[in-house]
PyMOL Python script that loads the backbone (N, CA, C, O; Angstrom):
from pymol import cmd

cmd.read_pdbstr("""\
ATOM      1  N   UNK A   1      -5.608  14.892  20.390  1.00  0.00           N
ATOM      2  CA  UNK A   1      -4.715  14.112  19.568  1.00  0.00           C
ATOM      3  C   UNK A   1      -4.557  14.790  18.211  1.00  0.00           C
ATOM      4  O   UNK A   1      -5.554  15.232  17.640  1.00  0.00           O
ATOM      5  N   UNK A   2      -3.265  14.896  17.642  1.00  0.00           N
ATOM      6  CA  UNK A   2      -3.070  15.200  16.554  1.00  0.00           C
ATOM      7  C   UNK A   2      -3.710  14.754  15.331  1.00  0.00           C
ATOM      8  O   UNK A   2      -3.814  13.528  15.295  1.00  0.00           O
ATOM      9  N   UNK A   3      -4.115  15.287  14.441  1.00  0.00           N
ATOM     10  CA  UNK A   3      -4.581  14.463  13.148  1.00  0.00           C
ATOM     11  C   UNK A   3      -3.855  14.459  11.789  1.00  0.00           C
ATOM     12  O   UNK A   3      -4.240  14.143  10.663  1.00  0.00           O
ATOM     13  N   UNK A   4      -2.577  14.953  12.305  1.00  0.00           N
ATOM     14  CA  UNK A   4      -1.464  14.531  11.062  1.00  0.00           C
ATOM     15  C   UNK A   4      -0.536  13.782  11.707  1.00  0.00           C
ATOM     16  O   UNK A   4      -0.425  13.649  12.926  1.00  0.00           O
ATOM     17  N   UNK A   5       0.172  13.264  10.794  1.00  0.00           N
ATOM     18  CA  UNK A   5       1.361  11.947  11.487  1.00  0.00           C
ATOM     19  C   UNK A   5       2.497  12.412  10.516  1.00  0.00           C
ATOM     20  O   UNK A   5       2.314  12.010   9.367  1.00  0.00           O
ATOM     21  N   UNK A   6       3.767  13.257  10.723  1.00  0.00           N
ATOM     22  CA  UNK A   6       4.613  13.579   9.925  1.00  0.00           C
ATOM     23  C   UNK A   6       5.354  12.067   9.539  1.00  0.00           C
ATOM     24  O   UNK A   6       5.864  11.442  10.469  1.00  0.00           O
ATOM     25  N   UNK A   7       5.400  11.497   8.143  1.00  0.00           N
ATOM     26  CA  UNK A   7       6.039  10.436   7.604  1.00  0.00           C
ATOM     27  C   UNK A   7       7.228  10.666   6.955  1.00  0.00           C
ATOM     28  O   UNK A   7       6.975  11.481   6.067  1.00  0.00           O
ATOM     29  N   UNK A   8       8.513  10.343   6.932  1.00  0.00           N
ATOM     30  CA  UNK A   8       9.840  10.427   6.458  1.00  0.00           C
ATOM     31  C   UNK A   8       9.771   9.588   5.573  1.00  0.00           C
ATOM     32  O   UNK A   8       9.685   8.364   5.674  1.00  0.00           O
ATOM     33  N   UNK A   9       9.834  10.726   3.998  1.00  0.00           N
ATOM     34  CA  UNK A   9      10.055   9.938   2.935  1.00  0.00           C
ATOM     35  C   UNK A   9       8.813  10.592   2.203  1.00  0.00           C
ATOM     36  O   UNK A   9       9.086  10.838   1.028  1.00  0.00           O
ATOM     37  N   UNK A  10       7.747  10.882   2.504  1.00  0.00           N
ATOM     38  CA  UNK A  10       6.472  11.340   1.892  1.00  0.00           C
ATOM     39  C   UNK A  10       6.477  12.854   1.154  1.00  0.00           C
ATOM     40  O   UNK A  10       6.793  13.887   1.744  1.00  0.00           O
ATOM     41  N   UNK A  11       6.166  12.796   0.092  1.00  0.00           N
ATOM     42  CA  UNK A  11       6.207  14.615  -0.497  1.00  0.00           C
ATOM     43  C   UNK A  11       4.783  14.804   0.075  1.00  0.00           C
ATOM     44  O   UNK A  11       3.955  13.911  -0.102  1.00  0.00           O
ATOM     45  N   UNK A  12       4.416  16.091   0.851  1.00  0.00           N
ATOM     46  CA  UNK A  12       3.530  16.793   0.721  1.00  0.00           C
ATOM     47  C   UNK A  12       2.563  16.319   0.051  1.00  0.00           C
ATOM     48  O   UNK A  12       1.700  15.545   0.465  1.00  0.00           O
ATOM     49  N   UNK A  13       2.712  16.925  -1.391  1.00  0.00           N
ATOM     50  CA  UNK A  13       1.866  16.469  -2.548  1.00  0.00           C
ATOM     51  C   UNK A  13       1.551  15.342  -3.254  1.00  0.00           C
ATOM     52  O   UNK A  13       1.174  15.229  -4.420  1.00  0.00           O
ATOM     53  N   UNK A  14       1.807  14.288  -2.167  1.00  0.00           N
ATOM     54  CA  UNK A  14       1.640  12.824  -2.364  1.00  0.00           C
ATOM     55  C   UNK A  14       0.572  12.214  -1.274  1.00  0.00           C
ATOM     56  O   UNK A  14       0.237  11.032  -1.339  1.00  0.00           O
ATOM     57  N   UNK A  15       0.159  12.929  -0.463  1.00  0.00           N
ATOM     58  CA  UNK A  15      -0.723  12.805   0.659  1.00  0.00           C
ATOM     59  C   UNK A  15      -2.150  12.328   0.234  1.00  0.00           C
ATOM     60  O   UNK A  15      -2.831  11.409   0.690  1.00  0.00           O
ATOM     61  N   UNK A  16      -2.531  13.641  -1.254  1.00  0.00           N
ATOM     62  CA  UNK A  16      -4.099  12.982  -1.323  1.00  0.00           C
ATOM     63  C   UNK A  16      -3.747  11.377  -1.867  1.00  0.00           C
ATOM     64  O   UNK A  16      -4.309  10.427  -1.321  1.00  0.00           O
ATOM     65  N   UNK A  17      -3.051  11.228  -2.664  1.00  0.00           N
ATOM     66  CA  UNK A  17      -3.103   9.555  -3.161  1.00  0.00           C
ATOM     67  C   UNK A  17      -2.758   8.574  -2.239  1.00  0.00           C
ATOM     68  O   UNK A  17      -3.072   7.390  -2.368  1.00  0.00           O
ATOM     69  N   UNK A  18      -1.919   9.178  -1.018  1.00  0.00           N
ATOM     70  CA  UNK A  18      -1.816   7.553   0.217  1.00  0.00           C
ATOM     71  C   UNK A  18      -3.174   7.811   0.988  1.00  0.00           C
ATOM     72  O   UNK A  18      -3.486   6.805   1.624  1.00  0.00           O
ATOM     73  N   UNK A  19      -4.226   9.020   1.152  1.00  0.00           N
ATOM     74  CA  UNK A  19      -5.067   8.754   1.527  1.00  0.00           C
ATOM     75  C   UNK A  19      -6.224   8.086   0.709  1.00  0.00           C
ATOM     76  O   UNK A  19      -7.109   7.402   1.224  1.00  0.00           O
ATOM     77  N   UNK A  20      -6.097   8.405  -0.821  1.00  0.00           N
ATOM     78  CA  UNK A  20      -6.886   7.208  -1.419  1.00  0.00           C
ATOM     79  C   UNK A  20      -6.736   5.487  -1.983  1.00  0.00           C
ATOM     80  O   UNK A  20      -7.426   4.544  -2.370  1.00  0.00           O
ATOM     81  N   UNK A  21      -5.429   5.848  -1.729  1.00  0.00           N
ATOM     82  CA  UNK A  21      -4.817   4.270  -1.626  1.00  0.00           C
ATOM     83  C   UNK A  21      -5.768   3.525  -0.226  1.00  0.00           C
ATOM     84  O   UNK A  21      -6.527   2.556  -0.265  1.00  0.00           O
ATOM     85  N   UNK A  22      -5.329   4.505   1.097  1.00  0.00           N
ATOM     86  CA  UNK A  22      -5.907   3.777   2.192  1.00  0.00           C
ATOM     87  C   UNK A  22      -7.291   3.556   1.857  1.00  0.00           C
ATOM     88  O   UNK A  22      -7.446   2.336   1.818  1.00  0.00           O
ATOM     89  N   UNK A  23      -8.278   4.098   1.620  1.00  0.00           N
ATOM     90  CA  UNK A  23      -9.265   4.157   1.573  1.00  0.00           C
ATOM     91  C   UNK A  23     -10.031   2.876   0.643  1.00  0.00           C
ATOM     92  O   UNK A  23     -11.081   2.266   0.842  1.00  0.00           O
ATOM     93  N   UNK A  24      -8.942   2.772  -0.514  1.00  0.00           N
ATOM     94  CA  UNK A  24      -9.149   1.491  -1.076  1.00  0.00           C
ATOM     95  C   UNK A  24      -9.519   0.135  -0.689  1.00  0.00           C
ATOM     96  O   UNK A  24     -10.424  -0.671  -0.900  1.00  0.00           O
ATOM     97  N   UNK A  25      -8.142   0.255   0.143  1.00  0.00           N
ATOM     98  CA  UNK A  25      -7.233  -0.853   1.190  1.00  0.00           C
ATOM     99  C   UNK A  25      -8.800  -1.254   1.850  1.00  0.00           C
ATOM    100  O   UNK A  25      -9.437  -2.305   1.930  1.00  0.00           O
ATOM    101  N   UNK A  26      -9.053   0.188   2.277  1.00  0.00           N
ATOM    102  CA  UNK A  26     -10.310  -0.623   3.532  1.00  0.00           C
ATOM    103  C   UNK A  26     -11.613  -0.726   3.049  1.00  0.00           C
ATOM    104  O   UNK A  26     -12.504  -0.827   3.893  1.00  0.00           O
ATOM    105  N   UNK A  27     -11.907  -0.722   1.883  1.00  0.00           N
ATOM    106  CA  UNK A  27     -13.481  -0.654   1.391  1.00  0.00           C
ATOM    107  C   UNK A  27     -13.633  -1.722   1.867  1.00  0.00           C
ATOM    108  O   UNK A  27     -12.823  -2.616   2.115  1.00  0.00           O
ATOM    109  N   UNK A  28     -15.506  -1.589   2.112  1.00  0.00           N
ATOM    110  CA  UNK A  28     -16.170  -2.544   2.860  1.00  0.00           C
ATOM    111  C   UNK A  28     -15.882  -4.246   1.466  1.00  0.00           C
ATOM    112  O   UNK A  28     -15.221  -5.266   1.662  1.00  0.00           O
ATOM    113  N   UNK A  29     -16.612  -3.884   0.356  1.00  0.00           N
ATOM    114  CA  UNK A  29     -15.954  -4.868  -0.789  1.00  0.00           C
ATOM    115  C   UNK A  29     -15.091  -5.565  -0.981  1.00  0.00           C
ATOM    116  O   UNK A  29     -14.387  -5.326  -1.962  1.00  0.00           O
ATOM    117  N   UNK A  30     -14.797  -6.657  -0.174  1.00  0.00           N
ATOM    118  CA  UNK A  30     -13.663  -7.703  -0.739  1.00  0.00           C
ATOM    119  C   UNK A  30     -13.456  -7.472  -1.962  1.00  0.00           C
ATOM    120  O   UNK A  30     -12.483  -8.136  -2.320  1.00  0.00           O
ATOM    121  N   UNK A  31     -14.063  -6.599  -3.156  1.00  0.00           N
ATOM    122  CA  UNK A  31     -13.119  -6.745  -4.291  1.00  0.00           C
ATOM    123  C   UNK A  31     -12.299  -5.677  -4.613  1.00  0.00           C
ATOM    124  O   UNK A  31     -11.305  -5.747  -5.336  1.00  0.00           O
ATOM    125  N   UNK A  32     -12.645  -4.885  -4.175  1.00  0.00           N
ATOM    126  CA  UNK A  32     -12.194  -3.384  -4.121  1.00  0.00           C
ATOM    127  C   UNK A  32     -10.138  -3.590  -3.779  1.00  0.00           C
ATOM    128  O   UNK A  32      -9.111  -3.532  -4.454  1.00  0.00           O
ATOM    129  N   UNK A  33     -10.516  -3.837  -2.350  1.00  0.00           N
ATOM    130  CA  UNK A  33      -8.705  -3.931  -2.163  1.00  0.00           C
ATOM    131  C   UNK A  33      -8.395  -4.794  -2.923  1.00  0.00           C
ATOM    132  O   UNK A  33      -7.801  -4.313  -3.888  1.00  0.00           O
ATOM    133  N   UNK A  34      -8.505  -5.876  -2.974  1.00  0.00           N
ATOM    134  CA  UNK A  34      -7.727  -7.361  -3.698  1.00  0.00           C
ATOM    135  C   UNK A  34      -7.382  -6.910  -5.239  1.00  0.00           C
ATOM    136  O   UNK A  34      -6.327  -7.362  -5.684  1.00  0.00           O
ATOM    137  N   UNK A  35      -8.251  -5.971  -6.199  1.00  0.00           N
ATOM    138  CA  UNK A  35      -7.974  -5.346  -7.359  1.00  0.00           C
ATOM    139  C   UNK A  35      -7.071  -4.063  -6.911  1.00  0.00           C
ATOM    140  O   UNK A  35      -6.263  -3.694  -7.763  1.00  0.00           O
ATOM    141  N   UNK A  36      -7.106  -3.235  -5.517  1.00  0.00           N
ATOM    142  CA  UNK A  36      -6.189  -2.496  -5.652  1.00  0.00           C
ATOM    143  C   UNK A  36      -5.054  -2.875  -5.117  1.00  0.00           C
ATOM    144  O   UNK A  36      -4.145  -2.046  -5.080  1.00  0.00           O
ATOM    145  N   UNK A  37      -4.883  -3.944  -4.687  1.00  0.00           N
ATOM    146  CA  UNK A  37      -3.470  -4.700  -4.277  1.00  0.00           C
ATOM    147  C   UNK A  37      -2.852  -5.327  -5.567  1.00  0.00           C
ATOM    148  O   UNK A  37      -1.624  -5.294  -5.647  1.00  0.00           O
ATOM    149  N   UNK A  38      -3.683  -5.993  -6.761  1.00  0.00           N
ATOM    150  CA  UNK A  38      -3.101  -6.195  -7.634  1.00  0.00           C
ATOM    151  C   UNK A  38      -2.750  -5.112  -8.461  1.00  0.00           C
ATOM    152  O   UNK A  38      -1.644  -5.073  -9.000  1.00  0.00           O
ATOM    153  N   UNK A  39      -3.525  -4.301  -8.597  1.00  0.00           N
ATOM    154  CA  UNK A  39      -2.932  -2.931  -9.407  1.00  0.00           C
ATOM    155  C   UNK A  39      -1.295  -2.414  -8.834  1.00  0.00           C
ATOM    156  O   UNK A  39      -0.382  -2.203  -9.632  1.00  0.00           O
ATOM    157  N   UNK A  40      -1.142  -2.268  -7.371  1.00  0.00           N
ATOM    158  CA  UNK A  40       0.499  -1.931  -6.986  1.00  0.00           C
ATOM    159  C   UNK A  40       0.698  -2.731  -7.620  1.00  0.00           C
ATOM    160  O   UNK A  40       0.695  -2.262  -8.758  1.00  0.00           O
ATOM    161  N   UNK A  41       0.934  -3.956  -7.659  1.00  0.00           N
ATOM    162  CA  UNK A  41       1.641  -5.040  -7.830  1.00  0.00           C
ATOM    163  C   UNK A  41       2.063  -5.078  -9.755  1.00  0.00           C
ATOM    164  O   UNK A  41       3.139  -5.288 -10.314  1.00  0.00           O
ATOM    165  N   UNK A  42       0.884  -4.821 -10.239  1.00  0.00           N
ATOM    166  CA  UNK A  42       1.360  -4.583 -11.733  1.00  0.00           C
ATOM    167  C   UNK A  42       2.496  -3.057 -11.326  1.00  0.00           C
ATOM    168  O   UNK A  42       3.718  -3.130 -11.447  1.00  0.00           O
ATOM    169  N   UNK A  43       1.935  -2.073 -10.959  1.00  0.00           N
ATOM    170  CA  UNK A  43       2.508  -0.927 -11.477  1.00  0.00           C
ATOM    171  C   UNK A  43       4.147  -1.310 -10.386  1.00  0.00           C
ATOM    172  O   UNK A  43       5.025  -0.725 -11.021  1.00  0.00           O
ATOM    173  N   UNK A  44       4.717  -1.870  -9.346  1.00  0.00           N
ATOM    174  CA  UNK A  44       5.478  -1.916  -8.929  1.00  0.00           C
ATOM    175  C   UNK A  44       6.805  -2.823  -9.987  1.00  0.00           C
ATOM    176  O   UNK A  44       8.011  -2.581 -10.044  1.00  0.00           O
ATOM    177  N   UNK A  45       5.848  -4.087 -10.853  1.00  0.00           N
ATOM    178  CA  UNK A  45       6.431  -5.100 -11.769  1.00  0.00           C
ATOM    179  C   UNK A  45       6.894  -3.919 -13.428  1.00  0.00           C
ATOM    180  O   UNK A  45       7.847  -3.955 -14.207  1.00  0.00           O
ATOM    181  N   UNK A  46       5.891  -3.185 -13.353  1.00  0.00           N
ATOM    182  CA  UNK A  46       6.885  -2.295 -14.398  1.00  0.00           C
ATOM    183  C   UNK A  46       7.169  -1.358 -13.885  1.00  0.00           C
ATOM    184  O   UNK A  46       7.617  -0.989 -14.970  1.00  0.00           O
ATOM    185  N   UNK A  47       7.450  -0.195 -12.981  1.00  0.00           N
ATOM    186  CA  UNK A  47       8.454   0.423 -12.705  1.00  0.00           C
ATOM    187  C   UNK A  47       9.441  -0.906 -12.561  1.00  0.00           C
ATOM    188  O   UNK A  47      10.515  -0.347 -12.782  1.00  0.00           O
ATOM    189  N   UNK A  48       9.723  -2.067 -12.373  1.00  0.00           N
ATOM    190  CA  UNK A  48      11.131  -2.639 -12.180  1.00  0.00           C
ATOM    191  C   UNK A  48      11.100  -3.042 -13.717  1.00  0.00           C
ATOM    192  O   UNK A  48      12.180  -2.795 -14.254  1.00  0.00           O
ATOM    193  N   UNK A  49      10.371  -3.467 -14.372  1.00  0.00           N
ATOM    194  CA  UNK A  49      11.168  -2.642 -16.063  1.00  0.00           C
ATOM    195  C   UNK A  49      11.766  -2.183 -16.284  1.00  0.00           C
ATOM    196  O   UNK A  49      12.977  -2.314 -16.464  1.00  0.00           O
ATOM    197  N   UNK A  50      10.741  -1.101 -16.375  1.00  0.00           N
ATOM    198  CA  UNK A  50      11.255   0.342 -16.490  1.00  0.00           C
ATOM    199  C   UNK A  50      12.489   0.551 -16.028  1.00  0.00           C
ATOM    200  O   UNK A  50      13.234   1.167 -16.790  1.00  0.00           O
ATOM    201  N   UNK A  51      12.962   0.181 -14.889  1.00  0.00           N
ATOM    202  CA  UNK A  51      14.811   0.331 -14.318  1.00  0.00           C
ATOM    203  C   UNK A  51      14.226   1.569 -13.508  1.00  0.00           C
ATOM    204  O   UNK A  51      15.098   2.418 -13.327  1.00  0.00           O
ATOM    205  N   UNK A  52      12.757   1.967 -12.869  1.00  0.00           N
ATOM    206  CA  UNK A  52      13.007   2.554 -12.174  1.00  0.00           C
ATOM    207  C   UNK A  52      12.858   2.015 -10.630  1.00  0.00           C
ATOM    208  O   UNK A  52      11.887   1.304 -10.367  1.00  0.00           O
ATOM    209  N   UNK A  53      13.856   2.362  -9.553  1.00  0.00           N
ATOM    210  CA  UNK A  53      14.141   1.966  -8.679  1.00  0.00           C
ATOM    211  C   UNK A  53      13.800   2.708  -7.708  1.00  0.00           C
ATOM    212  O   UNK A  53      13.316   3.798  -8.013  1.00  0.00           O
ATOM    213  N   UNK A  54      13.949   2.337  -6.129  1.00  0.00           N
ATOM    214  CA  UNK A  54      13.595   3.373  -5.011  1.00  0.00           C
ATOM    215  C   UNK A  54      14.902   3.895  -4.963  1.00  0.00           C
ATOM    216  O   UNK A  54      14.802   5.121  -4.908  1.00  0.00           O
ATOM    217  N   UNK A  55      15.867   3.604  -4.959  1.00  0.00           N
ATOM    218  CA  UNK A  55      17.457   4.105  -5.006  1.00  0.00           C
ATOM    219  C   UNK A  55      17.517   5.497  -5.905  1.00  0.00           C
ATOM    220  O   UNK A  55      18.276   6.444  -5.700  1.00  0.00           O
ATOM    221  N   UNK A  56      16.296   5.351  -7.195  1.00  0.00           N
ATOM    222  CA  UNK A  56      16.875   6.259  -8.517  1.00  0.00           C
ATOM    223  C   UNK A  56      16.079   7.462  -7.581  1.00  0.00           C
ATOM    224  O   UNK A  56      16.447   8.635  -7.637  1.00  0.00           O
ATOM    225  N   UNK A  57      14.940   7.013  -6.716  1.00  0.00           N
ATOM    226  CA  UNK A  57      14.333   8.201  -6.503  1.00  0.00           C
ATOM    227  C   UNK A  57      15.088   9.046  -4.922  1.00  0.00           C
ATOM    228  O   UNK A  57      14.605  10.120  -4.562  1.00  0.00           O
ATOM    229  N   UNK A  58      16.485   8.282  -3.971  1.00  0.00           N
ATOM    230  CA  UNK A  58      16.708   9.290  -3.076  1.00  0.00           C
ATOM    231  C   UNK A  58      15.718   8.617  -1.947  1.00  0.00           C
ATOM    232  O   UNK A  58      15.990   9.006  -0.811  1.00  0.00           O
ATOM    233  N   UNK A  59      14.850   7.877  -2.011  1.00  0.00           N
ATOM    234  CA  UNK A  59      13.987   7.636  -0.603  1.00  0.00           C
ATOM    235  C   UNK A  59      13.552   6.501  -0.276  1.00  0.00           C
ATOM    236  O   UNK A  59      12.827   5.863  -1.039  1.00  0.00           O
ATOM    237  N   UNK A  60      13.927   6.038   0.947  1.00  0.00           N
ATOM    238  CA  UNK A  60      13.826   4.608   1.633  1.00  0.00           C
ATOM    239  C   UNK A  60      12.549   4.288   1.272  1.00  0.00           C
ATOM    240  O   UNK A  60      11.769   5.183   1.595  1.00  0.00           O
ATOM    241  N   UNK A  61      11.948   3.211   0.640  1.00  0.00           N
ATOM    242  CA  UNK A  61      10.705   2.707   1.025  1.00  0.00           C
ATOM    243  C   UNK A  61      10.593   2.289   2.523  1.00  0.00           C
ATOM    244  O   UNK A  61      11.312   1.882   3.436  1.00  0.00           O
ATOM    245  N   UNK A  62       8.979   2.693   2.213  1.00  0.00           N
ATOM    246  CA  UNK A  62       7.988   2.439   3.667  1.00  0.00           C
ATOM    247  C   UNK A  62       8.074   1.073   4.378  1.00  0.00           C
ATOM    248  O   UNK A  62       8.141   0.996   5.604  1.00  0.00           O
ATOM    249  N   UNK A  63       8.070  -0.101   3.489  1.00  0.00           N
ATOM    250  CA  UNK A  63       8.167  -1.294   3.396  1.00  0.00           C
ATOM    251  C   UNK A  63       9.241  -1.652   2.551  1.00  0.00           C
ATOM    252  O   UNK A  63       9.593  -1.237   1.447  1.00  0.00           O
ATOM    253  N   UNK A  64      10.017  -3.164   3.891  1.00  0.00           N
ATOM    254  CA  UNK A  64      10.916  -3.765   3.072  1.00  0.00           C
ATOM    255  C   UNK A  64      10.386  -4.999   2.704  1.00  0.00           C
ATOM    256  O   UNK A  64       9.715  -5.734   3.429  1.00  0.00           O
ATOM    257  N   UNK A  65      10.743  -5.215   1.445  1.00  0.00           N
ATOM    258  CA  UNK A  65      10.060  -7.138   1.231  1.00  0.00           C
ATOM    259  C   UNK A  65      10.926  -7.763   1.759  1.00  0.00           C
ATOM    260  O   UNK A  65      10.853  -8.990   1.822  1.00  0.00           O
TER     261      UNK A  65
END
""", "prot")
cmd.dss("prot")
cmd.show_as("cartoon", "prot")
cmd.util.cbc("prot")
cmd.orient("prot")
């Protein structure tokens, strides 16, 4: 079995941080994810400040809300 999964939409050089995002996600610590789920959640609430958008960047998000 392969151990890469080519993703549409992903730079290269964005790989180490969705693998430490995941890694977050799954710590054994219930507090671990729940603080790194609120952290997207701040940094997603100001990039939409900010006026920056997935549109400004050219690439479908992974997830639609």
């Amino acid at each position: 079995m392969a151990k890469t999964v080519t993703v549409i939409g992903i730079d290269p050089a964005e790989l180490a941080w969705i693998r430490m995002l995941v890694l977050l996600l799954r710590h054994p610590d219930p507090v671990v994810p729940e603080l790194t789920r609120q952290a997207l959640r701040y940094l997603e609430a100001a990039a939409a400040r900010n006026g920056v958008s997935t549109a400004d960047r050219k690439v479908a998000p992974a997830i639609q809300r």
